[in-house]
ChimeraX commands (.cxc) that place a marker at each C-alpha (Angstrom):
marker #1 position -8.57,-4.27,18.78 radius 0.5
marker #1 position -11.76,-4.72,17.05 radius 0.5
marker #1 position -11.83,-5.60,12.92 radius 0.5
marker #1 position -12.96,-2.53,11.70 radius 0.5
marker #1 position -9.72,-0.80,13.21 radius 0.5
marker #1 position -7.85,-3.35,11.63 radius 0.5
marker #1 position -9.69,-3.52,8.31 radius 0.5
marker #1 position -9.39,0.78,8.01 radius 0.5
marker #1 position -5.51,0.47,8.44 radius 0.5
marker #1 position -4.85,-1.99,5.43 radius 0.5
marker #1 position -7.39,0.13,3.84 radius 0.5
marker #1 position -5.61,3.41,4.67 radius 0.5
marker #1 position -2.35,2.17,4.07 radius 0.5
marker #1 position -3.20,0.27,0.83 radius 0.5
marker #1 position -5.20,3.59,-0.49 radius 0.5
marker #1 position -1.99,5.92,0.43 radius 0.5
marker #1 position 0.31,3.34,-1.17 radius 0.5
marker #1 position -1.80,3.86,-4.53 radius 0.5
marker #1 position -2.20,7.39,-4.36 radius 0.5
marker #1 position 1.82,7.60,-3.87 radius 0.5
marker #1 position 2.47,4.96,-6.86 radius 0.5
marker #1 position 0.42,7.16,-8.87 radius 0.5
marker #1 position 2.28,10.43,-8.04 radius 0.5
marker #1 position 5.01,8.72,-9.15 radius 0.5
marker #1 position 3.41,7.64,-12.45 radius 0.5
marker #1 position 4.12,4.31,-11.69 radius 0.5
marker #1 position 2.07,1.28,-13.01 radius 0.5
marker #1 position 1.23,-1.64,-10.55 radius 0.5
marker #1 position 3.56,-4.09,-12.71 radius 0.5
marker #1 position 6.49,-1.41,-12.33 radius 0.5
marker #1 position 5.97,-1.35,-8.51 radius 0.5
marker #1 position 6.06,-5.06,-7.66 radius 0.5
marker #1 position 9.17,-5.29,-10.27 radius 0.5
marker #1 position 10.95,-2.60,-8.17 radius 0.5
marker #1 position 10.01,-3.82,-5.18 radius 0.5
marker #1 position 10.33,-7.48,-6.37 radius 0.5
marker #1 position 6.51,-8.33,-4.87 radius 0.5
marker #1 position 3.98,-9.94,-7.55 radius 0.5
marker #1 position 2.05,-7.55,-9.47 radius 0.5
marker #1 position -1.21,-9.78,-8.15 radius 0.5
marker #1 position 0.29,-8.62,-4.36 radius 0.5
marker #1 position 0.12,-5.48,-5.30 radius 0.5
marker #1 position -3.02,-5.05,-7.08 radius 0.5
marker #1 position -4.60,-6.59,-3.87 radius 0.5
marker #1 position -2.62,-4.56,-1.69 radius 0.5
marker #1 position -3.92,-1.59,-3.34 radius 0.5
marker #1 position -7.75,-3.31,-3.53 radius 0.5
marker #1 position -10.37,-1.92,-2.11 radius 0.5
marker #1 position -12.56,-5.30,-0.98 radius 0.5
marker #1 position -9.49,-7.66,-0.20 radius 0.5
marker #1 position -6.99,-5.88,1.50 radius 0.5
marker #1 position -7.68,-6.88,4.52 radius 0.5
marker #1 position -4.71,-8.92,6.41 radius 0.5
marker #1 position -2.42,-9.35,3.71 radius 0.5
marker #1 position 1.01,-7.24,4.46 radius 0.5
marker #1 position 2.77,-6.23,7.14 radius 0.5
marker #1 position 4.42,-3.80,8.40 radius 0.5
marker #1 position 8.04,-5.13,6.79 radius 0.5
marker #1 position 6.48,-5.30,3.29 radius 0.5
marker #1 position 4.87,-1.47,3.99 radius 0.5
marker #1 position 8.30,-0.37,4.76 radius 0.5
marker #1 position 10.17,-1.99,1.37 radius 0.5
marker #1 position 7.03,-0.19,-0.60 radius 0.5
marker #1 position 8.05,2.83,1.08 radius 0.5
marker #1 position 11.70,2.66,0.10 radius 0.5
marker #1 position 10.88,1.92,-3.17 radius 0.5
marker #1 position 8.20,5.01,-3.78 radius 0.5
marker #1 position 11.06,6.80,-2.14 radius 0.5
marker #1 position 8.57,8.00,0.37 radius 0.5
marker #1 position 9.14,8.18,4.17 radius 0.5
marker #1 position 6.71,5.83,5.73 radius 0.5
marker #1 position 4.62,7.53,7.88 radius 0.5
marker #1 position 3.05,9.27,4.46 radius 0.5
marker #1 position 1.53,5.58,3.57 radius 0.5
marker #1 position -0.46,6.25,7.64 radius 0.5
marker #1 position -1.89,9.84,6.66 radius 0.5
marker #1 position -5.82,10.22,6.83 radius 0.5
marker #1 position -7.15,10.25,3.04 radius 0.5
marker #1 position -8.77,13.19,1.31 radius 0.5
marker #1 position -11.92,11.18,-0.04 radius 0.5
marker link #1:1,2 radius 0.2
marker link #1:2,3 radius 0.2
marker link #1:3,4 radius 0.2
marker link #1:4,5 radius 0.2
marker link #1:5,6 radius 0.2
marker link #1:6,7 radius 0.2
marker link #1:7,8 radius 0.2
marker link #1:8,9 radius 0.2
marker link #1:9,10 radius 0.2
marker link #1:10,11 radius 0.2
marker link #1:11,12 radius 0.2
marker link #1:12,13 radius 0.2
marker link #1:13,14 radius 0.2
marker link #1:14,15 radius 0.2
marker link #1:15,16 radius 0.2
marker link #1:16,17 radius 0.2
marker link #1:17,18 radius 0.2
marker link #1:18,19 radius 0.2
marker link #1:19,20 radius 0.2
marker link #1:20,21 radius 0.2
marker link #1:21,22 radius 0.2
marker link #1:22,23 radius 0.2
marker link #1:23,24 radius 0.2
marker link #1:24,25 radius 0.2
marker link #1:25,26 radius 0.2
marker link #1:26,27 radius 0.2
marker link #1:27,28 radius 0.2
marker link #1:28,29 radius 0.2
marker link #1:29,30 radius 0.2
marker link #1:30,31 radius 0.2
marker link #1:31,32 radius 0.2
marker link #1:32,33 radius 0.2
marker link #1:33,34 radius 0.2
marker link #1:34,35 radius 0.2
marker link #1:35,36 radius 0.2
marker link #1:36,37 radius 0.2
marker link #1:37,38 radius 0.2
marker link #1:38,39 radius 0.2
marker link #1:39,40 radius 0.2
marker link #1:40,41 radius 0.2
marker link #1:41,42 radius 0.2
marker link #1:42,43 radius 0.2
marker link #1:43,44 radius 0.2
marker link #1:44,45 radius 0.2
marker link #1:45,46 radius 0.2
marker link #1:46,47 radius 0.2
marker link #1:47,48 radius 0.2
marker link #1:48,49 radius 0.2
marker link #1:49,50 radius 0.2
marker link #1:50,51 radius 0.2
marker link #1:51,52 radius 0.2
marker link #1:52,53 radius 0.2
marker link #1:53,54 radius 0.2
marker link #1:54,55 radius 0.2
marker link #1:55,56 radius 0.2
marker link #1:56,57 radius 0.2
marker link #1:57,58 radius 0.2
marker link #1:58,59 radius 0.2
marker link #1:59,60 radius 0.2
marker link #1:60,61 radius 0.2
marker link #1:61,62 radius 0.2
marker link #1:62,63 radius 0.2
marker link #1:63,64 radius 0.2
marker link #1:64,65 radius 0.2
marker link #1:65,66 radius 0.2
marker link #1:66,67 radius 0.2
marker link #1:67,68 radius 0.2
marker link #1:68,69 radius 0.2
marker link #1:69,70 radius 0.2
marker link #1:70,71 radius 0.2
marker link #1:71,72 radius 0.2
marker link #1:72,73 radius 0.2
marker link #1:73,74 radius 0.2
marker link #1:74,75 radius 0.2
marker link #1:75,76 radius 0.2
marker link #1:76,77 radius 0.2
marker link #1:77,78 radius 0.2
marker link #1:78,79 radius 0.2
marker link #1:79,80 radius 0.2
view
């Protein structure tokens, strides 16, 4: 598996994981409080330039629970 395929599913994931925080008109700081992450996690999480490699698959699934999403919304193709 080549970088770029990795890179594009942190950046996929971490871009569906903001767009679903913000649905639910949730700050950063109230997401990693709920999900008990750091808000710094999260903010990089969500970043667009350091993303890369930092979560896995466990932490997408607590996010997840916490948005009160089913998972498989944070692996949808964006609508940029």
């Amino acid at each position: 598996m080549g970088n770029n395929t990795d890179y594009d599913v942190y950046y996929l994931v971490g871009q569906n994981i903001k767009k679903q925080r913000k649905l639910k008109k949730m700050t950063q700081l109230q997401l990693a409080e709920k999900s008990f992450f750091s808000y710094e996690f999260i903010r990089k999480i969500e970043s667009k330039s350091s993303c890369r490699n930092t979560f896995s698959l466990s932490t997408v699934d607590k996010i997840a629970k916490t948005l009160d999403i089913d998972i498989r919304i944070l692996f949808n193709p964006l609508d940029e």
